[in-house]
C-alpha positions as CSV (number, residue, x, y, z in Angstrom):
1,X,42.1,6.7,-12.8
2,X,39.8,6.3,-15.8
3,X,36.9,9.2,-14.4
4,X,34.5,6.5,-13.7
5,X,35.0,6.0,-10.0
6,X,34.1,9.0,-7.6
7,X,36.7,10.8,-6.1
8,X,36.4,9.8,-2.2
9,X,38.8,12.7,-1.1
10,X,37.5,14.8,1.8
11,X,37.5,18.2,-0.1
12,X,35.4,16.4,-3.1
13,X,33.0,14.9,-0.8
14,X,32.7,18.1,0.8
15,X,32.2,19.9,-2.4
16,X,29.5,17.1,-3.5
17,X,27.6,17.4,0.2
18,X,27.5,21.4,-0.5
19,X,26.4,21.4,-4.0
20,X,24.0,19.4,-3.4
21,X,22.7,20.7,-0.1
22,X,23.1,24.4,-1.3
23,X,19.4,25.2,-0.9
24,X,19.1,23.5,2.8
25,X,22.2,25.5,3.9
26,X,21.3,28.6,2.6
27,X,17.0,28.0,4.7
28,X,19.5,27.6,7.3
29,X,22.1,30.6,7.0
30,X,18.1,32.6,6.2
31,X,16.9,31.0,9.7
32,X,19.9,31.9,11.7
33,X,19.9,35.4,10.5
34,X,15.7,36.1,11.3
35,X,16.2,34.6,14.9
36,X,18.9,36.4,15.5
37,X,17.1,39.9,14.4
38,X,14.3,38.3,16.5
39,X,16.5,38.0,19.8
40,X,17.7,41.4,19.1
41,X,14.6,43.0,18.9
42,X,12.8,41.0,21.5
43,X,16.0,41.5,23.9
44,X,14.9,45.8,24.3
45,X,11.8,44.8,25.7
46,X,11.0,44.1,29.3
47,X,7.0,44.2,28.4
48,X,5.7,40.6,27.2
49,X,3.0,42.3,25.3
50,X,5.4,44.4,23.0
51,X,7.7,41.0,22.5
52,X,4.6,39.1,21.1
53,X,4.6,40.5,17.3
54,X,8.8,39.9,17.3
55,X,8.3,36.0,17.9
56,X,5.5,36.0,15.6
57,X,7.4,37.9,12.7
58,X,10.9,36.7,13.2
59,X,11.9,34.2,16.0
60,X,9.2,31.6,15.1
61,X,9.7,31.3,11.1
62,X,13.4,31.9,12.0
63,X,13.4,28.9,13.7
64,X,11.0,27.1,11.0
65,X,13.5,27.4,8.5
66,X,16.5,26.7,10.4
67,X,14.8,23.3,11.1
68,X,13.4,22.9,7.2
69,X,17.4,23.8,5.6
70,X,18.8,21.0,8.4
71,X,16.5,18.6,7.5
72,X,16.5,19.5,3.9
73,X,20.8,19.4,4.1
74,X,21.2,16.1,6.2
75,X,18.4,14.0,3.4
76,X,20.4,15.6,0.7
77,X,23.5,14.5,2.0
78,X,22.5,11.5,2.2
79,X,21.0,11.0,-0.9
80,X,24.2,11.8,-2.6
81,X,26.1,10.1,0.0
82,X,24.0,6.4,-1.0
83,X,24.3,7.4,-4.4
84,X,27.9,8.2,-4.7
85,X,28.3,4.6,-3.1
86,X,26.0,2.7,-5.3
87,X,28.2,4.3,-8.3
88,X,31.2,2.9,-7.0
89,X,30.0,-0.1,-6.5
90,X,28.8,-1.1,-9.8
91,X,31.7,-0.3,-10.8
92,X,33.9,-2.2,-8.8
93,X,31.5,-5.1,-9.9
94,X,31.9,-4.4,-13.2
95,X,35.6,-4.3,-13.4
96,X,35.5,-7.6,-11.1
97,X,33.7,-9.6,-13.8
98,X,35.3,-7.4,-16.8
99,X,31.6,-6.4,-18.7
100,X,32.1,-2.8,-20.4
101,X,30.9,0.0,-18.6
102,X,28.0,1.9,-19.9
């Protein structure tokens, strides 16, 4: 191998999808953690009125940023997916037709 192609291993296209997506996972891991603090707290009240400022504080931007790091994860991944394809392809076509790679 001549370090031109990408390696197309499942641990290196793991490592590319989370160093990429390192910002969306960690919005995620952030949402997780505030709606679960949010269930907790909201989960020792019986009284709707008391469980209003605990959805307002934790649940509901908990959730926000769950959604926001998946989204944000699954267009990186992507993005590095449809790059890491168009890289190999130019230079399958430039070996095919034997110009010099840049």
């Amino acid at each position: 191998m001549d370090g031109t192609r990408t390696d197309r291993s499942p641990a290196a296209l793991a490592a590319r999808l989370l160093a990429g997506t390192g910002l969306g996972w960690l919005l995620v891991a952030l949402g997780a953690a505030l709606c679960v603090l949010g269930w907790c707290a909201l989960s020792g009240d019986s009284l709707t009125a008391r469980q209003w400022p605990y959805l307002a504080v934790a649940t509901v931007p908990g959730a926000a940023l769950l959604t926001g790091g998946l989204v944000w994860a699954a267009v990186r991944g992507l993005a590095l997916m449809a790059s890491g394809a168009r890289t190999e392809a130019a230079a399958e076509a430039a070996a095919e037709t034997g110009e010099p790679r840049p």
